[in-house]
Chimera marker file (.cmm) of the C-alpha trace (Angstrom):
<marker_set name="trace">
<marker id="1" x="63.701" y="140.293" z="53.312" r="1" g="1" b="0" radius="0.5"/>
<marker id="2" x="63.940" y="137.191" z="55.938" r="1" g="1" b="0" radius="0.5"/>
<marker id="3" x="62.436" y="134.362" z="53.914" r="1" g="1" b="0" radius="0.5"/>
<marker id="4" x="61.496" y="132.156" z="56.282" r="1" g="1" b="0" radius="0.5"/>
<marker id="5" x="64.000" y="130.822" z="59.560" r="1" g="1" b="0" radius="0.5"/>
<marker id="6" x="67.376" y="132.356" z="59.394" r="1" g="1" b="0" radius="0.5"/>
<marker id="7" x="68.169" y="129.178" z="61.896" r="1" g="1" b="0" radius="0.5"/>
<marker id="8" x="67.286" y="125.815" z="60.988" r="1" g="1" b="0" radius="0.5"/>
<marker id="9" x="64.501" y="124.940" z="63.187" r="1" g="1" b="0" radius="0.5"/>
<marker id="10" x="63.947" y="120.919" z="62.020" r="1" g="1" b="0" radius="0.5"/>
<marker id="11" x="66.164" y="117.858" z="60.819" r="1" g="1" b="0" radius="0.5"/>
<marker id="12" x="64.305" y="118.579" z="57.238" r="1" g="1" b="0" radius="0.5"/>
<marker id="13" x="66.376" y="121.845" z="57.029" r="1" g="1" b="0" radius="0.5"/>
<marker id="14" x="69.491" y="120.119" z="57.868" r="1" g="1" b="0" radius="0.5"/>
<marker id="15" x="70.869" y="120.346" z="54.586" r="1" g="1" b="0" radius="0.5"/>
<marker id="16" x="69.062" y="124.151" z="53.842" r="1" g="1" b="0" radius="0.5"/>
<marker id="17" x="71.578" y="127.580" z="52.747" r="1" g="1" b="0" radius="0.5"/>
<marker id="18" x="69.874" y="129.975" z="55.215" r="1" g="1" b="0" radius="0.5"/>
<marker id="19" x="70.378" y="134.060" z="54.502" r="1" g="1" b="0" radius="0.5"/>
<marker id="20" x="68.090" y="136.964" z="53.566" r="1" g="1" b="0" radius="0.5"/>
<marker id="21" x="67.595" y="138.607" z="50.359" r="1" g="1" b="0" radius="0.5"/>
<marker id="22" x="67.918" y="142.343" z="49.605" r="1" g="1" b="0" radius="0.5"/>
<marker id="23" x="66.102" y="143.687" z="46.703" r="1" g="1" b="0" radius="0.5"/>
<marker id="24" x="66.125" y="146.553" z="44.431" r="1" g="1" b="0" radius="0.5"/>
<marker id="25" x="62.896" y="148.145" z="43.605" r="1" g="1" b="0" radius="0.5"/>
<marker id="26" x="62.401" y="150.733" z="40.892" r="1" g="1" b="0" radius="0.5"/>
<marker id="27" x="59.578" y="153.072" z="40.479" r="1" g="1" b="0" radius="0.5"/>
<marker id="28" x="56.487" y="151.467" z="37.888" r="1" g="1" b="0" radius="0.5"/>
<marker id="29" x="52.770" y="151.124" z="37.126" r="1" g="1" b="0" radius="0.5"/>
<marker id="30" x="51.883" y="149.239" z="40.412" r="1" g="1" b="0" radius="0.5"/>
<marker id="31" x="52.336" y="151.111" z="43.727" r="1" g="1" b="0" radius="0.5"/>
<marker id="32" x="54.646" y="148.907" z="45.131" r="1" g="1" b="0" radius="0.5"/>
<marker id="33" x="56.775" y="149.430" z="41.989" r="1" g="1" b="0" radius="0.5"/>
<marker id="34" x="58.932" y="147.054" z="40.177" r="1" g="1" b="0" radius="0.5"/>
<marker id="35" x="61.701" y="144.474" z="41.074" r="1" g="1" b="0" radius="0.5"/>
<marker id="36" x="64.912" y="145.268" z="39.214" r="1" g="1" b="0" radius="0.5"/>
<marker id="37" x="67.457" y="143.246" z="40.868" r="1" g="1" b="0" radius="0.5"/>
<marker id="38" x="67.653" y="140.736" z="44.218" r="1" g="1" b="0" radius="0.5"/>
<marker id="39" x="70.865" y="139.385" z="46.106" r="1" g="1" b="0" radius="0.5"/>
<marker id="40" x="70.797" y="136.601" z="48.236" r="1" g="1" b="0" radius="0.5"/>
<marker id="41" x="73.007" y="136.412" z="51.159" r="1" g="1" b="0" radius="0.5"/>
<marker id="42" x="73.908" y="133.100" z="53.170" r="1" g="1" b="0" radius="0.5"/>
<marker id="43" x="74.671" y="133.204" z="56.965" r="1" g="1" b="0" radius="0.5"/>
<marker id="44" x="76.565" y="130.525" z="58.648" r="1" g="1" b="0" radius="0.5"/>
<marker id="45" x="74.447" y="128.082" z="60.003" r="1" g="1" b="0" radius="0.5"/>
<marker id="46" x="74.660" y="125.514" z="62.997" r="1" g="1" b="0" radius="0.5"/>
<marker id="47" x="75.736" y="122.178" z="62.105" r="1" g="1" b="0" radius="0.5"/>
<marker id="48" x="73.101" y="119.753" z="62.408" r="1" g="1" b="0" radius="0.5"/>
<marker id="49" x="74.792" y="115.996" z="63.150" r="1" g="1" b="0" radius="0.5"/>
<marker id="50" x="73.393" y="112.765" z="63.923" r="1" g="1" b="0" radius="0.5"/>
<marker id="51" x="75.525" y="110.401" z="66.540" r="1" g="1" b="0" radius="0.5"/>
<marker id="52" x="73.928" y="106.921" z="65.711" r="1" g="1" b="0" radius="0.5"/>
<marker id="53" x="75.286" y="104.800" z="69.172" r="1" g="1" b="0" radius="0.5"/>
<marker id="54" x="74.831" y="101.089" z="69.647" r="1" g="1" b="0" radius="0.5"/>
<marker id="55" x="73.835" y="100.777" z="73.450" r="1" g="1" b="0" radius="0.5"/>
<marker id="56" x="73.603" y="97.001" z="73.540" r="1" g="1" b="0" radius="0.5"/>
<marker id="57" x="77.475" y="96.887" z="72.598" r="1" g="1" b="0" radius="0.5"/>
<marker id="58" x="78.705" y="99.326" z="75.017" r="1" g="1" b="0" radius="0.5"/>
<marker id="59" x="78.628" y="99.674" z="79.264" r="1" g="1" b="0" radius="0.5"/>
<marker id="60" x="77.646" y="102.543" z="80.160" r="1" g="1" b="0" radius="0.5"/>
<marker id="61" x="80.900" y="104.115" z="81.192" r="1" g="1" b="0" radius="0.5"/>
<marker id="62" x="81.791" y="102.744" z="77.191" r="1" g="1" b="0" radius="0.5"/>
<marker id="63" x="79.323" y="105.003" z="75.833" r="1" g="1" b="0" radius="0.5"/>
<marker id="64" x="79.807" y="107.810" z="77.734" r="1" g="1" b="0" radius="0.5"/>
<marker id="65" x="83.374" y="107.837" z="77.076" r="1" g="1" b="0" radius="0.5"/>
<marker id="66" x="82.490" y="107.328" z="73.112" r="1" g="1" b="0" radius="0.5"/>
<marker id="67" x="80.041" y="110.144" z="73.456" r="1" g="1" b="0" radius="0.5"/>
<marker id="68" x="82.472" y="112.339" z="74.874" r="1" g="1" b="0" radius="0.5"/>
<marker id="69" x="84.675" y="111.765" z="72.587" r="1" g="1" b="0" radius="0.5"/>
<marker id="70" x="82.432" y="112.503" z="69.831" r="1" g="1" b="0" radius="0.5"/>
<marker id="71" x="80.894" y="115.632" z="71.202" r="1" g="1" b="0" radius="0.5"/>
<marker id="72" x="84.491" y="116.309" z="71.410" r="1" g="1" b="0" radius="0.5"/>
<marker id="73" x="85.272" y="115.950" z="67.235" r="1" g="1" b="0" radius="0.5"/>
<marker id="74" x="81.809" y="118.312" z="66.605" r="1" g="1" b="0" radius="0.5"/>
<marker id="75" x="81.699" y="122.310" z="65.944" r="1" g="1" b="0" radius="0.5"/>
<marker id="76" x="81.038" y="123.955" z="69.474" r="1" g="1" b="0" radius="0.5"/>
<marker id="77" x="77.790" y="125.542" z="68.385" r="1" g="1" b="0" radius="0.5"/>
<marker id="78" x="76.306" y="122.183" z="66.455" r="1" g="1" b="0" radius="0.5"/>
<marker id="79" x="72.851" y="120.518" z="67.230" r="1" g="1" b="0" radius="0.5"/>
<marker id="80" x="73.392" y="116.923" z="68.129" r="1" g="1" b="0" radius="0.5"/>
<marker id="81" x="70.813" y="114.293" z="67.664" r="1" g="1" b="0" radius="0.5"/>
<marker id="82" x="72.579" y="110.756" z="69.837" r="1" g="1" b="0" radius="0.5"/>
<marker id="83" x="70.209" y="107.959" z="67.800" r="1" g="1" b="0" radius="0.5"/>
<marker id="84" x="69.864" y="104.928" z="69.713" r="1" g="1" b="0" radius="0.5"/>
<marker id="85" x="69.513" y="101.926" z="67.468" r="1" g="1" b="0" radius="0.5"/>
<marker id="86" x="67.768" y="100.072" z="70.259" r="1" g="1" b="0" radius="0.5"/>
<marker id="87" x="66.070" y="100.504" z="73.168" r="1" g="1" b="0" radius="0.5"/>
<marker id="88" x="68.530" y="101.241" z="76.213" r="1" g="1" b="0" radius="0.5"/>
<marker id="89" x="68.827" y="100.044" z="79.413" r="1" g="1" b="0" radius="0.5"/>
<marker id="90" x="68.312" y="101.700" z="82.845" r="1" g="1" b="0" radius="0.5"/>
<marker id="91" x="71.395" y="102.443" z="83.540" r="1" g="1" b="0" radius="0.5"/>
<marker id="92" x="71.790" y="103.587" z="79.750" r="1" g="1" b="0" radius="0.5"/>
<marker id="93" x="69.081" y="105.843" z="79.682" r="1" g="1" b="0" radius="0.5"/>
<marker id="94" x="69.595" y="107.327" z="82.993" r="1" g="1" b="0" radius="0.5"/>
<marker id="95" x="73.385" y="108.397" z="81.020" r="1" g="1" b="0" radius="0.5"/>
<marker id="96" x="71.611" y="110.129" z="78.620" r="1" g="1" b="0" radius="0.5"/>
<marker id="97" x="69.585" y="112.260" z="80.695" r="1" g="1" b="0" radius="0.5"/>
<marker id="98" x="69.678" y="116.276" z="79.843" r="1" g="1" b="0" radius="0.5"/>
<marker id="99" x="71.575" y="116.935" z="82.591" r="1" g="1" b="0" radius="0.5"/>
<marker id="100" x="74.034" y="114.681" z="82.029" r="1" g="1" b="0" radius="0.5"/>
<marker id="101" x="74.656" y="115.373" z="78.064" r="1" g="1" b="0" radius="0.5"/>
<marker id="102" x="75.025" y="119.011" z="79.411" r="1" g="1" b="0" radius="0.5"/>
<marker id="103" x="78.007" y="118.008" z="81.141" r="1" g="1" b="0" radius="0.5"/>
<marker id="104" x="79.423" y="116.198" z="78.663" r="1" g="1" b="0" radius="0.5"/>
<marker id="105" x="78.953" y="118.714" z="75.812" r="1" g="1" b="0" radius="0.5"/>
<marker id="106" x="79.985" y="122.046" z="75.078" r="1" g="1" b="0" radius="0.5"/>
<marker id="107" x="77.613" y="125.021" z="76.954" r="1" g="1" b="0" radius="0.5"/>
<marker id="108" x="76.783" y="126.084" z="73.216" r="1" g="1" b="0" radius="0.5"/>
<marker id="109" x="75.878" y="122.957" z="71.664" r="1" g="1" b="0" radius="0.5"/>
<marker id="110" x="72.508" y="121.919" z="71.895" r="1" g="1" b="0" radius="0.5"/>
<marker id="111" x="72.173" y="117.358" z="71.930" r="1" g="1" b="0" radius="0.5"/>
<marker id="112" x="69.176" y="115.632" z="72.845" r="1" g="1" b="0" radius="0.5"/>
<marker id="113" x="68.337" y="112.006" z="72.458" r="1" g="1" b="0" radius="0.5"/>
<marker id="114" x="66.483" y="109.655" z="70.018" r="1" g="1" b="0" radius="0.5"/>
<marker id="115" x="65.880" y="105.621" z="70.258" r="1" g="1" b="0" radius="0.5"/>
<marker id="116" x="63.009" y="103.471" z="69.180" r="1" g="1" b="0" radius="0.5"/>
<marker id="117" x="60.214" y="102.935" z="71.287" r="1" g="1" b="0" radius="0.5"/>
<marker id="118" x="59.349" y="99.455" z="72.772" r="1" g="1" b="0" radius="0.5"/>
<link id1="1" id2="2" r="1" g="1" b="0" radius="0.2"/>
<link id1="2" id2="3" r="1" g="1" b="0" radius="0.2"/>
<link id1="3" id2="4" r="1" g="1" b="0" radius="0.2"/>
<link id1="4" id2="5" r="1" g="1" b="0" radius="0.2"/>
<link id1="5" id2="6" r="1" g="1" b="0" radius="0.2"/>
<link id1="6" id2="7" r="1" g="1" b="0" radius="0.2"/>
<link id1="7" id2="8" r="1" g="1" b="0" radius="0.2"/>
<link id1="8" id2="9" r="1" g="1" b="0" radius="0.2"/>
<link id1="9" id2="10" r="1" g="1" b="0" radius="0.2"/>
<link id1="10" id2="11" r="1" g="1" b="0" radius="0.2"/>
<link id1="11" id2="12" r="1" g="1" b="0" radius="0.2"/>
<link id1="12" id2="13" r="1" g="1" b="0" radius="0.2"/>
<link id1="13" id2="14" r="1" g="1" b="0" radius="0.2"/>
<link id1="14" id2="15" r="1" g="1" b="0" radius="0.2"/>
<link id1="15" id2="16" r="1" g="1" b="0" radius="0.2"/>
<link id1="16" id2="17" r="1" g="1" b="0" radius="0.2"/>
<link id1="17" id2="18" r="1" g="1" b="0" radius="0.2"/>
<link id1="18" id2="19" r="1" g="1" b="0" radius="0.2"/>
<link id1="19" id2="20" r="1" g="1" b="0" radius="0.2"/>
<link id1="20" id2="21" r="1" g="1" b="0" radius="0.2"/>
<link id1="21" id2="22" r="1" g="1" b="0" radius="0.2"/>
<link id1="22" id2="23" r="1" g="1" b="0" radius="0.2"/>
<link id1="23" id2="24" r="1" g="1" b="0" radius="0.2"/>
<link id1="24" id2="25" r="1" g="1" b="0" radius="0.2"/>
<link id1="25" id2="26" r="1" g="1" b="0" radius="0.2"/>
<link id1="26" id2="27" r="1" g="1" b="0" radius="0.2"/>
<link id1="27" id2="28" r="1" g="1" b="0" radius="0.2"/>
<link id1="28" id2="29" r="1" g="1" b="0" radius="0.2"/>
<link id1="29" id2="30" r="1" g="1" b="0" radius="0.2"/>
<link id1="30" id2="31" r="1" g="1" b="0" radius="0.2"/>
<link id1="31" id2="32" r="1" g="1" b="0" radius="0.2"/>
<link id1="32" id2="33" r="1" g="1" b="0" radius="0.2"/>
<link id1="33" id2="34" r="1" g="1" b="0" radius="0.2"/>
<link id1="34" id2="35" r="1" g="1" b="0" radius="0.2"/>
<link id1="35" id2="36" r="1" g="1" b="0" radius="0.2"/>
<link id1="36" id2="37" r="1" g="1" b="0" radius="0.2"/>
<link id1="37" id2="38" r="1" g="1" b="0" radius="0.2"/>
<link id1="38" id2="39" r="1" g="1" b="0" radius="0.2"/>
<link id1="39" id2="40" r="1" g="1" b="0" radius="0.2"/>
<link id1="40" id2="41" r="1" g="1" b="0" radius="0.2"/>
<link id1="41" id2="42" r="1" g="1" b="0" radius="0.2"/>
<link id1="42" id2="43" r="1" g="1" b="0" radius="0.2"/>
<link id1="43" id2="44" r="1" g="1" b="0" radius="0.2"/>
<link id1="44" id2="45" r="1" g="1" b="0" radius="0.2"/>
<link id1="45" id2="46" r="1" g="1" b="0" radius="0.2"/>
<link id1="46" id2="47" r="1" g="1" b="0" radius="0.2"/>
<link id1="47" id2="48" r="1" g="1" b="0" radius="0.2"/>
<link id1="48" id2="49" r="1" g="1" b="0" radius="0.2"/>
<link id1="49" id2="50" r="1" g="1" b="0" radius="0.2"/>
<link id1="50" id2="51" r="1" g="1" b="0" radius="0.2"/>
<link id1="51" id2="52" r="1" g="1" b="0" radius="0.2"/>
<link id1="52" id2="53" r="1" g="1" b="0" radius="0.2"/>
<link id1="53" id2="54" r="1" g="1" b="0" radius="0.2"/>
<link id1="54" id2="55" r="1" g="1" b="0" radius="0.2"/>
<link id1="55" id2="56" r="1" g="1" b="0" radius="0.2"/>
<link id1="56" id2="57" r="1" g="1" b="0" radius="0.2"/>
<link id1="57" id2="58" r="1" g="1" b="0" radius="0.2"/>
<link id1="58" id2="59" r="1" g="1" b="0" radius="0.2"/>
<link id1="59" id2="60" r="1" g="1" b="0" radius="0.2"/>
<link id1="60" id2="61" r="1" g="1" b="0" radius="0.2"/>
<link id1="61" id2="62" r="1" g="1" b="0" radius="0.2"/>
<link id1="62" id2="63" r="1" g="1" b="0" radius="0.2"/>
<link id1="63" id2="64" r="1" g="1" b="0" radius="0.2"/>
<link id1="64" id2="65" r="1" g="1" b="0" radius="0.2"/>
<link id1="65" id2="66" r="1" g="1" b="0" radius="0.2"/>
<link id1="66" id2="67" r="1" g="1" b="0" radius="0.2"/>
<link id1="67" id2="68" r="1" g="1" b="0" radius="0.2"/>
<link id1="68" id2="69" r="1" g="1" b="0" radius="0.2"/>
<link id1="69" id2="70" r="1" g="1" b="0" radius="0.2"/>
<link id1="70" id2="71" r="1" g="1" b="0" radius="0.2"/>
<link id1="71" id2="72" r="1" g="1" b="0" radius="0.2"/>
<link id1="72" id2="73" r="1" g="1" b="0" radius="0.2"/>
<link id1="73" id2="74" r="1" g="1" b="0" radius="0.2"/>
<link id1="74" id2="75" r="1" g="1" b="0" radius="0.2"/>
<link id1="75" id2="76" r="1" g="1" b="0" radius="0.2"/>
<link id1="76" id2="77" r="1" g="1" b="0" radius="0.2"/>
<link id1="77" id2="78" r="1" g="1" b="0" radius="0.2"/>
<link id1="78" id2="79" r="1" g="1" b="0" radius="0.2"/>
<link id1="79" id2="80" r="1" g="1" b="0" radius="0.2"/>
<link id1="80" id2="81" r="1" g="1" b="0" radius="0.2"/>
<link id1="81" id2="82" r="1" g="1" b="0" radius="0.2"/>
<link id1="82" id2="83" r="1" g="1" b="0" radius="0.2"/>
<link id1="83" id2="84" r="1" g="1" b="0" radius="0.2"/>
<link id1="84" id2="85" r="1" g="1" b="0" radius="0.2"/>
<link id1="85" id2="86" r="1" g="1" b="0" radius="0.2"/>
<link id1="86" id2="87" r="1" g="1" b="0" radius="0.2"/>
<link id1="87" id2="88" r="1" g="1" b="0" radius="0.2"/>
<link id1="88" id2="89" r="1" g="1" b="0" radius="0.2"/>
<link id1="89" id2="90" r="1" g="1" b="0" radius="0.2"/>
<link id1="90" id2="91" r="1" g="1" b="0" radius="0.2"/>
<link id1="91" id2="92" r="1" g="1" b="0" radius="0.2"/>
<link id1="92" id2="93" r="1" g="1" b="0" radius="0.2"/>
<link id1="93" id2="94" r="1" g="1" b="0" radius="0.2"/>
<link id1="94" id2="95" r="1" g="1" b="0" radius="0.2"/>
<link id1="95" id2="96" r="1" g="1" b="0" radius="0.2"/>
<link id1="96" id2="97" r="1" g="1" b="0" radius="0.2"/>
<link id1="97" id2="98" r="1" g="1" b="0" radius="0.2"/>
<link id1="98" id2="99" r="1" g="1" b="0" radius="0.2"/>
<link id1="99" id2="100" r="1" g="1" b="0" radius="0.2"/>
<link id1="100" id2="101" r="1" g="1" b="0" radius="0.2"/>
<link id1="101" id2="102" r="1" g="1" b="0" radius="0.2"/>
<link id1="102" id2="103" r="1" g="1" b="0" radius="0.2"/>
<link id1="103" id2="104" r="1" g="1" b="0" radius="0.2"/>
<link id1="104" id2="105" r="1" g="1" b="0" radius="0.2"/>
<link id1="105" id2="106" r="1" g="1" b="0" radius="0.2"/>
<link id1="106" id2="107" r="1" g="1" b="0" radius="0.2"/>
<link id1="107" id2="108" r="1" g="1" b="0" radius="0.2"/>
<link id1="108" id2="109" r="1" g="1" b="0" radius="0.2"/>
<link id1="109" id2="110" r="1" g="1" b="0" radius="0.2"/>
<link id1="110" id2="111" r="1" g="1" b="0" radius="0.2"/>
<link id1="111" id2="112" r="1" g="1" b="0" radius="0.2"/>
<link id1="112" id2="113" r="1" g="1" b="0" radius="0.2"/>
<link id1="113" id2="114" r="1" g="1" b="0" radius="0.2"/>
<link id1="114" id2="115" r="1" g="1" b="0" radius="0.2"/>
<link id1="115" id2="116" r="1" g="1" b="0" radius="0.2"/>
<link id1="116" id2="117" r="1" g="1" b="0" radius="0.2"/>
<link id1="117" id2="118" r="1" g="1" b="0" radius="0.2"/>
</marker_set>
């Protein structure tokens, strides 16, 4: 039995065992028979990691670099949420385009972007 997402699909499951169970049924009054034992069974899991950056400290070419470097310290296959804690610039925003965070991460990680709205 899959009980629910064997990948964790929101930040709410960030902290969520994922697996599947395998039961044991044995025969008894019902037709679908009785449980007599389950098992659960864990399987790994990507890493889900927030990158909290402070734009308003940083040039662009700053953050980039520090975002490089920190894409560099995660697991290859992590999901990578960069949390602006303000608003960025143009030239700021225009860094953390997709495209561009595709370059600078691994082809198996998955990062997307996050800042408050005006």
């Amino acid at each position: 039995l899959y009980p629910g997402s064997i990948e964790r699909t929101s930040r709410a499951e960030r902290n969520e065992e994922k697996g599947y169970i395998t039961a044991v049924l044995k025969p008894g009054h019902t037709s679908g028979g009785a449980l007599q034992s389950w098992r659960f069974h864990p399987l790994p899991t990507r890493p889900m990691v927030d990158l909290k950056l402070s734009p308003q400290d940083l040039s662009p070419a700053q953050l980039e670099e520090r975002l490089r470097k920190s894409l560099a310290l995660l697991e290859e296959n992590a999901l990578v949420r960069t949390c602006l804690e303000t608003e960025p610039d143009l030239a700021t925003a225009r860094l953390l385009r997709a495209e561009n965070l595709r370059n600078l991460a691994p082809p198996t990680m998955i990062v997307s972007t996050k800042w408050p709205k005006p």
